[in-house]
Steps between C-alpha positions, in 0.01 A plus 500: 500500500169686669631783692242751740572726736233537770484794736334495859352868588404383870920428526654644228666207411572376179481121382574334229360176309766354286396162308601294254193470161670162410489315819241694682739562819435824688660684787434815695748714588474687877121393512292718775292223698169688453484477187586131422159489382503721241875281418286179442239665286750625276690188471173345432402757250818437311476102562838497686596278807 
């Protein structure tokens, strides 16, 4: 289980990336649109889908 908490300074909004290492299955958790690039990178970073 990959676990990160992501904070947003422009919002102050917390997110969170929760994922499974086995099947490579990843969700974010109350996502702030701006930064669904910076989502994707990570995800990519971390070879999740």
């Amino acid at each position: 289980m990959i676990f990160r908490q992501l904070f947003d300074t422009a919002s102050g909004t917390y997110s969170y990336l929760l994922a499974s290492r086995a099947g490579g299955e990843a969700l974010i958790l109350d996502p702030v649109l701006e930064k669904v690039d910076r989502y994707c990178q990570l995800l990519r970073e971390l070879d999740l889908k």
